[in-house]
N, C-alpha and C positions, 0 to 999 in steps of 0.2 A: 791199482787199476783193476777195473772190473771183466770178469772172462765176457760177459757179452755188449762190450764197450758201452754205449750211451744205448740206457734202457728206455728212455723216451721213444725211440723207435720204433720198438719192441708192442709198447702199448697201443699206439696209432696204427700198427699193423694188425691189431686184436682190432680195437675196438671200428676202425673203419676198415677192414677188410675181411674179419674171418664172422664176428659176430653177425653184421647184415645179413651174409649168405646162411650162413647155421640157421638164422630162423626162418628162413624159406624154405628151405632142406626139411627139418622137423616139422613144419607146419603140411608141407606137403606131403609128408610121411602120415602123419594123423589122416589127414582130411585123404588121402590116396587108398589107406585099407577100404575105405566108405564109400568108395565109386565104384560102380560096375564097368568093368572094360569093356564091354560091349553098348555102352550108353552112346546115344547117338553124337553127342557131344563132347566125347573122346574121340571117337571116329574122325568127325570133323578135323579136332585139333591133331588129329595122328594126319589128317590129308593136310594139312596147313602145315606143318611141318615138313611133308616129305615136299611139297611145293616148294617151299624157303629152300631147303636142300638143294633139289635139283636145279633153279635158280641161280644160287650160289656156285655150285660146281660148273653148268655153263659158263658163268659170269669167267670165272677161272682157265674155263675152257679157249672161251675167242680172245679176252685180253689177258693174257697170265702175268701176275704181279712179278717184280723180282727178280730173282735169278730164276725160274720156272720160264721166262720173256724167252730166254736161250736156247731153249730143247723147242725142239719143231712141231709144228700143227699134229702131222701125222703120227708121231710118237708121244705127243700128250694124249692124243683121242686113241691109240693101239692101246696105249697103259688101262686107260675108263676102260674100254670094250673087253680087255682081258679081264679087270679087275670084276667086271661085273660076270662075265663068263665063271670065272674061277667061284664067284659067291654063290651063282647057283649050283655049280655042278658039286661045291666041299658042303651042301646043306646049310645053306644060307648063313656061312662061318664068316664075319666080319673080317677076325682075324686073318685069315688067309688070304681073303679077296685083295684087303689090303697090302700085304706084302708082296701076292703078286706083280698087283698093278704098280710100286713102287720100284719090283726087280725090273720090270717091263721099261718105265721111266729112265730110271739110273744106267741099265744096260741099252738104253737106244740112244741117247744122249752121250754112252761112252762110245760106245760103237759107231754112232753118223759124225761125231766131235760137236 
């Protein structure tokens, strides 16, 4: 018997899931050193993105999927409002923002039940 049971698996997980992405990854790396970040059509796709975002996290906001459903209006929107306080005030540190807004979440949720 073989240590990585049935390598069929194995293959189908390369060839439909890792290969696709890797040459979008690398093709975007090539063709990425060659654009100027300041071109007006980065700009664009950097606002077009941050729209989808903000979008999405509303979206998140009024109907929360999940177990998210549970924790209250007021303590999902205190969590956003600190999480984004917290990213400006640590120098726009992703990291941090995030953890706060998540202590914010976890500890309002344990605290109201």
């Amino acid at each position: 018997m073989s240590v990585f049971g049935d390598w069929h698996a194995f293959v189908v997980l390369i060839l439909a899931g890792v290969l696709p992405n890797e040459i979008w990854r690398v093709l975007g790396f090539w063709v990425g050193k060659s654009v100027d970040e300041s071109s007006e059509f980065l700009v664009w796709v950097r606002a077009v993105a941050t729209a989808i975002l903000a979008g999405v996290i509303a979206q998140i906001l009024i109907t929360p999927p999940g177990a998210l459903a549970s924790v209250s209006a007021p303590v999902r929107f205190g969590a956003v409002i600190v999480g984004f306080a917290v990213f400006l005030l640590a120098r726009r540190s992703l990291l941090a923002s995030v953890i706060c807004g998540e202590l914010v979440l976890v500890l309002g949720k344990w605290w109201l039940g």
